[in-house]
MARNUPA-861325 format. One record per atom (N, C-alpha, C): residue in one letter; x, z negated, y. Coordinates in nm, 2 decimals, m for minus. Layout:
<rs>
<r A; <X; Z; Y>>
...
</rs>
This chain:
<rs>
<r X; <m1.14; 1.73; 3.10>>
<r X; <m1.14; 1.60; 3.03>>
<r X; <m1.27; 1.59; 2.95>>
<r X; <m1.40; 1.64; 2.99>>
<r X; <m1.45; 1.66; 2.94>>
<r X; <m1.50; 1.73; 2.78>>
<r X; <m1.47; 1.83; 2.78>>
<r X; <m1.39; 1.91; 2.64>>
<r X; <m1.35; 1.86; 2.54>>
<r X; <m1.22; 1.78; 2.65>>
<r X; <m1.15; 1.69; 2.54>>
<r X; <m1.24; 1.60; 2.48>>
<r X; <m1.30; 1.52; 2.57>>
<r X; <m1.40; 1.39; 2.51>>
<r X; <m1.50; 1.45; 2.42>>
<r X; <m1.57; 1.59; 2.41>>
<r X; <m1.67; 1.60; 2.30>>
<r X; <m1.60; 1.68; 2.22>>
<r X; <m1.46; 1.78; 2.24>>
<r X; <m1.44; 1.73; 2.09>>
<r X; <m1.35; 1.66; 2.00>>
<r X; <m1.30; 1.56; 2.05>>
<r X; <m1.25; 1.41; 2.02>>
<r X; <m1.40; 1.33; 1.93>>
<r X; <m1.51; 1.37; 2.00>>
<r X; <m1.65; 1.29; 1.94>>
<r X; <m1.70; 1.37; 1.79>>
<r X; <m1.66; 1.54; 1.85>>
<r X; <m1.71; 1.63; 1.73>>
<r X; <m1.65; 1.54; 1.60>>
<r X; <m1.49; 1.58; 1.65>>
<r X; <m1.38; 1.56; 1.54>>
<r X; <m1.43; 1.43; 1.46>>
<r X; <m1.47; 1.30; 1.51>>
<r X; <m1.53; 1.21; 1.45>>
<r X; <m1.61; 1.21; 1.37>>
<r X; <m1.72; 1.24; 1.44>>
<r X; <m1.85; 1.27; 1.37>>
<r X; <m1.78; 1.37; 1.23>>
<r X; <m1.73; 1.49; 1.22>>
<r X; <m1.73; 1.54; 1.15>>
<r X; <m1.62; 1.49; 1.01>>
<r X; <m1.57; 1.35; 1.06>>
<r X; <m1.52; 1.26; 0.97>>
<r X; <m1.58; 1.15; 0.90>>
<r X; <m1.68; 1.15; 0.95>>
<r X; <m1.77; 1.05; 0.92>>
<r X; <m1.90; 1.12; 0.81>>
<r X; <m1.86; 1.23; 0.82>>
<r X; <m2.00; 1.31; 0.79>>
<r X; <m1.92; 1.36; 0.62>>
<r X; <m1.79; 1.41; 0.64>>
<r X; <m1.71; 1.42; 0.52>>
<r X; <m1.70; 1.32; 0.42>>
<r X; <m1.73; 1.18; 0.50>>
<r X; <m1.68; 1.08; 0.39>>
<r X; <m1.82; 1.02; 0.37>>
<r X; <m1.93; 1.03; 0.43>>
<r X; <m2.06; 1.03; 0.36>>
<r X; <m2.10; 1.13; 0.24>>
<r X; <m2.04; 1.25; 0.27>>
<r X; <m2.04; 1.35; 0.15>>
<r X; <m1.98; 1.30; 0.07>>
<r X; <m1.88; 1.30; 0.07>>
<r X; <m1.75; 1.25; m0.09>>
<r X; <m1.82; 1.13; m0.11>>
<r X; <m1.87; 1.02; m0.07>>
<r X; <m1.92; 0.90; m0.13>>
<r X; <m2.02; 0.91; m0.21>>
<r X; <m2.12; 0.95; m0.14>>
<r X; <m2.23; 0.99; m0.20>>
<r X; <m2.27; 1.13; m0.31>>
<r X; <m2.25; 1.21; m0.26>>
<r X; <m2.25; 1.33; m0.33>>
<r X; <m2.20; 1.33; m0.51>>
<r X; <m2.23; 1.41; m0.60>>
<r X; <m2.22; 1.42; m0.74>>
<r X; <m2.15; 1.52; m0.77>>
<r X; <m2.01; 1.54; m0.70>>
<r X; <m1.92; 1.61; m0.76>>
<r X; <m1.77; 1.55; m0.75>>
<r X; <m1.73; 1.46; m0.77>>
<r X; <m1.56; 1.43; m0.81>>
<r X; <m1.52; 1.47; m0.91>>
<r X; <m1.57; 1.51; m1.03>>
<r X; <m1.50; 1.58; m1.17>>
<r X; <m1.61; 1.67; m1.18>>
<r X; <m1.56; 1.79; m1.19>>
<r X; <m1.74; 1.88; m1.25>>
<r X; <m1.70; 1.96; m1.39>>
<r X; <m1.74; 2.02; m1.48>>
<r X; <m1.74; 2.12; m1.59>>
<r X; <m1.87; 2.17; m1.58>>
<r X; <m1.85; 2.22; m1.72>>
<r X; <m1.95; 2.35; m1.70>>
<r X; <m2.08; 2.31; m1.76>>
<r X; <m2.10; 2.19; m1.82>>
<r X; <m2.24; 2.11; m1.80>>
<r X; <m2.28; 1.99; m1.76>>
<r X; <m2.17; 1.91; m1.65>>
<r X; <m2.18; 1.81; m1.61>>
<r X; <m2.13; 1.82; m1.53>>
<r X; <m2.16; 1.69; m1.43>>
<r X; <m2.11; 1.70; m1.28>>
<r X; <m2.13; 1.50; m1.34>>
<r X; <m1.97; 1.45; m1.21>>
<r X; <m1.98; 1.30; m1.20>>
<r X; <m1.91; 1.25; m1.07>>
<r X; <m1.96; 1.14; m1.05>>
<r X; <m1.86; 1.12; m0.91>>
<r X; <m1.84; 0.94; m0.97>>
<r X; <m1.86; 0.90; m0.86>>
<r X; <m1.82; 0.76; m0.86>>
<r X; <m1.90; 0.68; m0.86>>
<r X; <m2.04; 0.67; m0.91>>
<r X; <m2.12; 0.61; m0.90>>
<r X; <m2.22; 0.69; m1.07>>
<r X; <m2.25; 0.78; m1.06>>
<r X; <m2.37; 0.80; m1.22>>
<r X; <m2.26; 0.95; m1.29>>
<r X; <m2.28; 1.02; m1.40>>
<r X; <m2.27; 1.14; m1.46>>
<r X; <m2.37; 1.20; m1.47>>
<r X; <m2.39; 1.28; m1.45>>
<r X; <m2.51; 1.42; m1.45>>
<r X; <m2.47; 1.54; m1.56>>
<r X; <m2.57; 1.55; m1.67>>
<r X; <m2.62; 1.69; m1.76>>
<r X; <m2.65; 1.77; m1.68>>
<r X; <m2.63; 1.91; m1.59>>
<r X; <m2.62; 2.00; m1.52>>
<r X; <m2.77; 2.08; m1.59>>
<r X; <m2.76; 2.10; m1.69>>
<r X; <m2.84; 2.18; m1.81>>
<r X; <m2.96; 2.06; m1.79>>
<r X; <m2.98; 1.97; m1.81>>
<r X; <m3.08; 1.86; m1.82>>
<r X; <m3.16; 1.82; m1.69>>
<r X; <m3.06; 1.81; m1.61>>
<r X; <m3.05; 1.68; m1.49>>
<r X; <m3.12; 1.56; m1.53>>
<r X; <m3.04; 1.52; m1.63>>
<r X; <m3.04; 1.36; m1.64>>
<r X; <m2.94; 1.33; m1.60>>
<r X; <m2.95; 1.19; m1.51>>
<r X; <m2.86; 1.15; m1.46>>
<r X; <m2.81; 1.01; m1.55>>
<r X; <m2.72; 0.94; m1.57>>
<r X; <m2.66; 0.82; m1.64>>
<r X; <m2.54; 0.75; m1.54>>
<r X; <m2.59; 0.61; m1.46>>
<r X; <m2.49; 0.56; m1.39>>
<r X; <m2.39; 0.47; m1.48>>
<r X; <m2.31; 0.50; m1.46>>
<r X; <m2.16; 0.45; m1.46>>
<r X; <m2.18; 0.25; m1.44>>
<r X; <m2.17; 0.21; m1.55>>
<r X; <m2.18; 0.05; m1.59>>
<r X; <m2.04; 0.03; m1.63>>
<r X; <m2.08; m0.13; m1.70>>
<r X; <m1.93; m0.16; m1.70>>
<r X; <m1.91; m0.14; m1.87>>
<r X; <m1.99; m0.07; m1.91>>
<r X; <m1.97; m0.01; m2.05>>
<r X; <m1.86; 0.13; m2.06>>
<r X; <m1.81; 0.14; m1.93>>
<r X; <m1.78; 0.20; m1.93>>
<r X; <m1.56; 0.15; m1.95>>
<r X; <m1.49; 0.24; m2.03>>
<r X; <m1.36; 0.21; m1.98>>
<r X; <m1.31; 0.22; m1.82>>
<r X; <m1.27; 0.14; m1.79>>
<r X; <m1.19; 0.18; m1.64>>
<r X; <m1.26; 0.14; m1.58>>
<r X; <m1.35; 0.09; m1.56>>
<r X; <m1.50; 0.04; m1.47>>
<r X; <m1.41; m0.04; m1.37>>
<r X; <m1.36; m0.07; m1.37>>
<r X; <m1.27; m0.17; m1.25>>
<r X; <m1.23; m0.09; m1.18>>
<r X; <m1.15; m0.03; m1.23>>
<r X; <m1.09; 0.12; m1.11>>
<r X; <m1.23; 0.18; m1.06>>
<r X; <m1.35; 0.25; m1.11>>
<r X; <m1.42; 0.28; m1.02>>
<r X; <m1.49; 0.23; m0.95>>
<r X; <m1.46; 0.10; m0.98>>
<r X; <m1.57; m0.04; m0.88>>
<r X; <m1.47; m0.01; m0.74>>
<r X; <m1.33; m0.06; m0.76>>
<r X; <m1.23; m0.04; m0.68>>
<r X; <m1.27; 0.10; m0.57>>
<r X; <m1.26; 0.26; m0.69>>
<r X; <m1.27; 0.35; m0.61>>
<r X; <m1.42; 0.34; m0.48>>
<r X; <m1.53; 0.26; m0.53>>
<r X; <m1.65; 0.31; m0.49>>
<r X; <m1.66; 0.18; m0.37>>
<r X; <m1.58; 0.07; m0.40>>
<r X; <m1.56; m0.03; m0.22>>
<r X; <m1.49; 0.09; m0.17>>
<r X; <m1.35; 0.13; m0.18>>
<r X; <m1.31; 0.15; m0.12>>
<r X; <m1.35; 0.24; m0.01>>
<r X; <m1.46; 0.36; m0.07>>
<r X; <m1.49; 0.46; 0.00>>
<r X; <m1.58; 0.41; 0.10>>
<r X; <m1.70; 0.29; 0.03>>
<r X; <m1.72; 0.26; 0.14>>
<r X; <m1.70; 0.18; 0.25>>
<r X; <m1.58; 0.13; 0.21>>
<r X; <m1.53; 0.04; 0.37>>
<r X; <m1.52; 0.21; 0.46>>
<r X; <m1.44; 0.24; 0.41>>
<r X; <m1.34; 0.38; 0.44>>
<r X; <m1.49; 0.40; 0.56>>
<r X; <m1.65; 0.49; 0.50>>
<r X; <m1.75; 0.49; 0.55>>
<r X; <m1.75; 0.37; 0.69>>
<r X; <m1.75; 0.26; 0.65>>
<r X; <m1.82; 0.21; 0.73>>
<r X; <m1.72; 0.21; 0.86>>
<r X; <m1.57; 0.16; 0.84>>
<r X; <m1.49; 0.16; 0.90>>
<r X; <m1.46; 0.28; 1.02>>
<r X; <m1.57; 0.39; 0.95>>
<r X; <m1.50; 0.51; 1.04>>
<r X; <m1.65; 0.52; 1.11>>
<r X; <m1.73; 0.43; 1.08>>
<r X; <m1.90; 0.41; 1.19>>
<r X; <m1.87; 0.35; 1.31>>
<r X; <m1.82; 0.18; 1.25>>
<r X; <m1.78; 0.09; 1.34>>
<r X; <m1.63; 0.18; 1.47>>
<r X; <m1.55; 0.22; 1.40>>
<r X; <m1.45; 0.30; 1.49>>
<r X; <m1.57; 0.43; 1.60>>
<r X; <m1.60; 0.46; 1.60>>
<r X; <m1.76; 0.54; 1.68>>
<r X; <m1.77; 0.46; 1.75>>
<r X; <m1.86; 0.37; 1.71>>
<r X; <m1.90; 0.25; 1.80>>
<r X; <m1.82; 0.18; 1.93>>
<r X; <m1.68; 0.14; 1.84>>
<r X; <m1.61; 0.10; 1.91>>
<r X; <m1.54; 0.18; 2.05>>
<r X; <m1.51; 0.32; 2.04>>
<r X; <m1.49; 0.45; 2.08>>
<r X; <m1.59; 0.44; 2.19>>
<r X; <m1.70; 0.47; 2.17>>
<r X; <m1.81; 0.48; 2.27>>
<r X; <m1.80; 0.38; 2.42>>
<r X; <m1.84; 0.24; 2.31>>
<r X; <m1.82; 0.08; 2.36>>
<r X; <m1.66; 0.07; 2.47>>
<r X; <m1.61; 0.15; 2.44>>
<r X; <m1.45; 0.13; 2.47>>
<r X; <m1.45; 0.24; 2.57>>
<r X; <m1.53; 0.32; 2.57>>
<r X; <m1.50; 0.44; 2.69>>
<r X; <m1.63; 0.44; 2.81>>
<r X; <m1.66; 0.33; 2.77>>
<r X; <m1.77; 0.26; 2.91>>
<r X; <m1.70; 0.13; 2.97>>
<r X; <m1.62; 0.05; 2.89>>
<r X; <m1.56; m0.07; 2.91>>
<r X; <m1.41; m0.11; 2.92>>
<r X; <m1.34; 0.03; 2.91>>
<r X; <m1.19; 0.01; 2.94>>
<r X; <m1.14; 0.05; 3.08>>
<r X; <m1.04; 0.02; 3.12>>
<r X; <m1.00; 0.05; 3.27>>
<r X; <m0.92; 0.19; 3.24>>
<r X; <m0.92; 0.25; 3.40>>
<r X; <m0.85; 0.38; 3.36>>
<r X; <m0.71; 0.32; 3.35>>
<r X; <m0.61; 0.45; 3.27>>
<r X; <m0.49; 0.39; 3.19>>
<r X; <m0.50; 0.34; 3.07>>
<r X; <m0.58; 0.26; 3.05>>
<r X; <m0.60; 0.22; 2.91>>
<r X; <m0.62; 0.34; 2.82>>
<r X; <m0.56; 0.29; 2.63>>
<r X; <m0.55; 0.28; 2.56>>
<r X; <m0.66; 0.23; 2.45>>
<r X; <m0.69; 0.35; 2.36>>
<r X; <m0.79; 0.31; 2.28>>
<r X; <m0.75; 0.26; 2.13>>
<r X; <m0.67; 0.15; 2.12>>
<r X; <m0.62; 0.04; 2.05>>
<r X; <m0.70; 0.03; 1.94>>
<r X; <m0.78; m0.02; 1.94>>
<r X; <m0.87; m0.08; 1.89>>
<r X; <m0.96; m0.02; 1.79>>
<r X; <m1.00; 0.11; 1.87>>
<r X; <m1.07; 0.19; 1.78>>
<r X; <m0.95; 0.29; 1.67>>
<r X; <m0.83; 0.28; 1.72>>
<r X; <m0.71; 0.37; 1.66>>
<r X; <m0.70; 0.26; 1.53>>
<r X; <m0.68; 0.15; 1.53>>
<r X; <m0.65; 0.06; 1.44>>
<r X; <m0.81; 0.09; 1.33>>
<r X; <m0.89; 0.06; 1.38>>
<r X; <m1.04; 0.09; 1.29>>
<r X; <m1.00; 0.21; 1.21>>
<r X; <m1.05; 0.30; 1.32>>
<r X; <m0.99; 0.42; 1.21>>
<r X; <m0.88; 0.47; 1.12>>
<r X; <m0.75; 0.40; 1.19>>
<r X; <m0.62; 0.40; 1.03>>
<r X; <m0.68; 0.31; 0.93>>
<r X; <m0.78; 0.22; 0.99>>
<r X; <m0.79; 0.14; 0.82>>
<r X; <m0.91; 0.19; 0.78>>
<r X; <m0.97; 0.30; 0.77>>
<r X; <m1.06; 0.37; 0.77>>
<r X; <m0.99; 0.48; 0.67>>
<r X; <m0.90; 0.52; 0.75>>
<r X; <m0.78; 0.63; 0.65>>
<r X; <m0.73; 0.61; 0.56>>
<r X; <m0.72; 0.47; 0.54>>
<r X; <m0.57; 0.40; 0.43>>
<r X; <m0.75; 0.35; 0.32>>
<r X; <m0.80; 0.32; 0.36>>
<r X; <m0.93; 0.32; 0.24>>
<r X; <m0.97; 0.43; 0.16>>
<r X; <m1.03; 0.56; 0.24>>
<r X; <m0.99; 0.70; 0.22>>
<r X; <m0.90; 0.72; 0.08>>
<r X; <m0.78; 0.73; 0.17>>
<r X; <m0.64; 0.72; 0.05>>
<r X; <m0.64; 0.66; m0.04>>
<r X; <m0.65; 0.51; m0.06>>
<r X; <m0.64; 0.43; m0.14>>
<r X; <m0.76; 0.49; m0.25>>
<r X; <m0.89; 0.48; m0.23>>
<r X; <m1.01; 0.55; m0.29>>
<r X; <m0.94; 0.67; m0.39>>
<r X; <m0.92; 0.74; m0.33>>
<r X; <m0.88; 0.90; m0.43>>
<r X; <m0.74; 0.89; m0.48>>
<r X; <m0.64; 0.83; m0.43>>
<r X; <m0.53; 0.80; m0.47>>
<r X; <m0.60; 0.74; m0.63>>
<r X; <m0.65; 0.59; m0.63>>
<r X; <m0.72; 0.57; m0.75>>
<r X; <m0.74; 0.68; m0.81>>
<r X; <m0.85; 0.72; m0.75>>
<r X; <m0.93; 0.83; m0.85>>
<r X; <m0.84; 0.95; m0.93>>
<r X; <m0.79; 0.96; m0.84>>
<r X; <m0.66; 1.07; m0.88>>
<r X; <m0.54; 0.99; m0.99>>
<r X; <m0.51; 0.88; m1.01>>
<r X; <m0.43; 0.82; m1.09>>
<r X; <m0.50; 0.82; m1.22>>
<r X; <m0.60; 0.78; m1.23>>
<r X; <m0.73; 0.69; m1.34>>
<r X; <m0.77; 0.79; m1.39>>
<r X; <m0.79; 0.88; m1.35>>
<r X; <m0.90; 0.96; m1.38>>
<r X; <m0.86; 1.07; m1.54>>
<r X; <m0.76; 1.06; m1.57>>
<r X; <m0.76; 1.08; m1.77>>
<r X; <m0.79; 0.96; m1.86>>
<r X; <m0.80; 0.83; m1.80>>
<r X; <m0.86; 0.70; m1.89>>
<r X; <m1.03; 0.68; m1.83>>
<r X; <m1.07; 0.74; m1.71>>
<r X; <m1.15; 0.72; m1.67>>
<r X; <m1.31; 0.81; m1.75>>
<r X; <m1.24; 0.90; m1.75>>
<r X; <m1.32; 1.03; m1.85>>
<r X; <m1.32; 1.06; m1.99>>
<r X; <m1.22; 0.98; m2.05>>
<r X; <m1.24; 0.95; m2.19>>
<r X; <m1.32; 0.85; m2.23>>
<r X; <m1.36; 0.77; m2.16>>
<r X; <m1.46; 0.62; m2.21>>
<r X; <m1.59; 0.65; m2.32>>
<r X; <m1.60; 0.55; m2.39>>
<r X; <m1.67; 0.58; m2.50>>
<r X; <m1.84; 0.58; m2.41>>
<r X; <m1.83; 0.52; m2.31>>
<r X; <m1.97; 0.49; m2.24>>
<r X; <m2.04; 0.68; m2.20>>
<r X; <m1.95; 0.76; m2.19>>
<r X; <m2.01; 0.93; m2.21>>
<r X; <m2.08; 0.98; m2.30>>
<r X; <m2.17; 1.03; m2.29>>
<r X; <m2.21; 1.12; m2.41>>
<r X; <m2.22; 1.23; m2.39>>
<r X; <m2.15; 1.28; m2.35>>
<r X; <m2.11; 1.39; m2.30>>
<r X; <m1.92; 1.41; m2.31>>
<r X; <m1.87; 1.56; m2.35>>
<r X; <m1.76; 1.50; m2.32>>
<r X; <m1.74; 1.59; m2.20>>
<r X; <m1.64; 1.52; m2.15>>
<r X; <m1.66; 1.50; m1.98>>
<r X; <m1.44; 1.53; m1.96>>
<r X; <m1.37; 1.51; m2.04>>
<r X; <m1.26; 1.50; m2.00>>
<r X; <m1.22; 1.70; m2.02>>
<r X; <m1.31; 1.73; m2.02>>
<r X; <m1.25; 1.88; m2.02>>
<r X; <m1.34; 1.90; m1.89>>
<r X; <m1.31; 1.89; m1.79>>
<r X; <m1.34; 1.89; m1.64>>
<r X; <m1.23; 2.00; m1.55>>
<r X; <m1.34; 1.96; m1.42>>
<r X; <m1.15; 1.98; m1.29>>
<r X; <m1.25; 1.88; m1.17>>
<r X; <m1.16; 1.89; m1.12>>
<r X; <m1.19; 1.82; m0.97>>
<r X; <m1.30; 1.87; m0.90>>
<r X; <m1.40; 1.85; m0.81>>
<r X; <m1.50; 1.90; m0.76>>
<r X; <m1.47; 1.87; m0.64>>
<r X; <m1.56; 1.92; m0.55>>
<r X; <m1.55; 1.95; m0.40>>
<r X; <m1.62; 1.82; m0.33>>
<r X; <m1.64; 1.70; m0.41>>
<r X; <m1.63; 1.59; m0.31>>
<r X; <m1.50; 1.52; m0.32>>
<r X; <m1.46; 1.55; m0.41>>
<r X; <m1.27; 1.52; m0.40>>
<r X; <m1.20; 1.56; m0.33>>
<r X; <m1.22; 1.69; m0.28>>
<r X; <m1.16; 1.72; m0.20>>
<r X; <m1.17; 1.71; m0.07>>
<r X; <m1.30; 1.67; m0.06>>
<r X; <m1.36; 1.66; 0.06>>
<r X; <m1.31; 1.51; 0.10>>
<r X; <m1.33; 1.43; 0.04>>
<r X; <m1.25; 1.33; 0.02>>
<r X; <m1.10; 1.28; 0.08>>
<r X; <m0.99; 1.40; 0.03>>
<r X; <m0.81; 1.41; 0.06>>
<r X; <m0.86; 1.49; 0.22>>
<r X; <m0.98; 1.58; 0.22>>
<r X; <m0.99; 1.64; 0.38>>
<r X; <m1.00; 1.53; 0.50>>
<r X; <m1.10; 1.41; 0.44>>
<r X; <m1.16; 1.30; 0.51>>
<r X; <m1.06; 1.24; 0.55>>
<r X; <m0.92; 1.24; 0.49>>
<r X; <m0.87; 1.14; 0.47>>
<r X; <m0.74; 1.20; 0.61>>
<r X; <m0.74; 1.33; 0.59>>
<r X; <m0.63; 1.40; 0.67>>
<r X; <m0.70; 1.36; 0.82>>
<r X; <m0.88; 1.36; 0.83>>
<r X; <m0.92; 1.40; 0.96>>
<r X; <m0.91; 1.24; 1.02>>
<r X; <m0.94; 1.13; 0.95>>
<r X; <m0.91; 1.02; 1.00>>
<r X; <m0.75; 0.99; 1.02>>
<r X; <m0.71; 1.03; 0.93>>
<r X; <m0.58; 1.01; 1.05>>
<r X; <m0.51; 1.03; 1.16>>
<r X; <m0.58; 1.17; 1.15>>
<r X; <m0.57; 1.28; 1.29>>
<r X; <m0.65; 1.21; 1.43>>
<r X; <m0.77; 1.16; 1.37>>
<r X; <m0.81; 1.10; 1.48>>
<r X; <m0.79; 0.99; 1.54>>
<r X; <m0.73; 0.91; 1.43>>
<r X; <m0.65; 0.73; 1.45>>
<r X; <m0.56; 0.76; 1.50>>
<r X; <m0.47; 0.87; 1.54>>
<r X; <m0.32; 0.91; 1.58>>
<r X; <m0.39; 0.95; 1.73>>
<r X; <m0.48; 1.08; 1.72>>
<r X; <m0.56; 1.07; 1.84>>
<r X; <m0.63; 0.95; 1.97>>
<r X; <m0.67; 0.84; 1.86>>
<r X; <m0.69; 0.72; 1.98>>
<r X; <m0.61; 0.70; 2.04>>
<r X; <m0.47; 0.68; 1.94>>
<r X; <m0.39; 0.58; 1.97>>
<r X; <m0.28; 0.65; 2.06>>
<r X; <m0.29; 0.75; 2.09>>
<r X; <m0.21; 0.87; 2.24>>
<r X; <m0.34; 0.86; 2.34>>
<r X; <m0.45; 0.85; 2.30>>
<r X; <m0.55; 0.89; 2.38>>
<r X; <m0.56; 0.80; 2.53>>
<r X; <m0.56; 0.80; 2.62>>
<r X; <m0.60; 0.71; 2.78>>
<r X; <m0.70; 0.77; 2.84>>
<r X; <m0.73; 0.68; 2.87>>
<r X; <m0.89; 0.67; 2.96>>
<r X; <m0.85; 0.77; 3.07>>
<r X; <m0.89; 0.84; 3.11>>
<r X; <m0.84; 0.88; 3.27>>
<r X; <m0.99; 0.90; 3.34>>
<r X; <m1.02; 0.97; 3.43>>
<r X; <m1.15; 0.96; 3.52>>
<r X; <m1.20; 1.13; 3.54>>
</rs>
């Protein structure tokens, strides 16, 4: 049981650590002299950086993509928390409900986040607010890291929610 319980915690942590990377990190679209995510665009050749205003087209959709990720973040802190809190304070038999529910809505933020980004993202990269042109890109590896975050919170919200306390 043991085993199980650290790595049920790894698996966590290591979802929580994914979706601090895709949020934060400066790669959701990259080319070969720019890198951008959801928050500024980066000259690779320069490193100047330029954040993403509402000069921008589509600025709503990335306002949208950039809550979302961070509920998604916080959602999958608070689910930890709760996890912990819940495995000092539940009776044996029980059911980790609670933190199962945190974390699917942790997942469906996730999704919702890059789903956006993945719909938007040919009106999102034409905007006149670039000076750079930016729509001759590909996807970068916080995107994906991103659809990975999104697989591992599910896996783990499906995990609470089979999971019982035992001794």
């Amino acid at each position: 049981m043991l085993i199980l319980l650290a790595f049920i915690i790894v698996f966590h942590i290591t979802s929580a650590a994914l979706l601090f990377i895709s949020t934060i990190d400066n790669a959701w679209w990259v080319g070969d002299n720019f890198s951008t995510d959801i928050w500024r665009v980066c000259a690779t050749n320069t490193s100047i950086c330029m954040a993403i205003t509402d000069e921008f087209n589509e600025y709503q959709s990335i306002q949208a993509v950039q809550a979302a990720m961070i509920l998604s973040t916080i959602f999958c802190c608070v689910a930890f928390l709760v996890f912990i809190l819940q495995l000092f304070r539940l009776k044996q038999g029980e059911r980790f409900v609670l933190t199962s529910v945190i974390q699917l809505l942790s997942c469906l933020c996730v999704m919702i986040a890059a789903s956006i980004y993945t719909d938007r993202h040919e009106e999102l990269h034409q905007s006149r607010g670039y000076r750079m042109a930016v729509s001759e890109g590909q996807y970068g590896y916080s995107f994906v890291l991103a659809w990975i975050a999104f697989a591992f919170t599910l896996i783990s919200g499906v995990m609470y929610l089979v999971l019982r306390k035992r001794k």
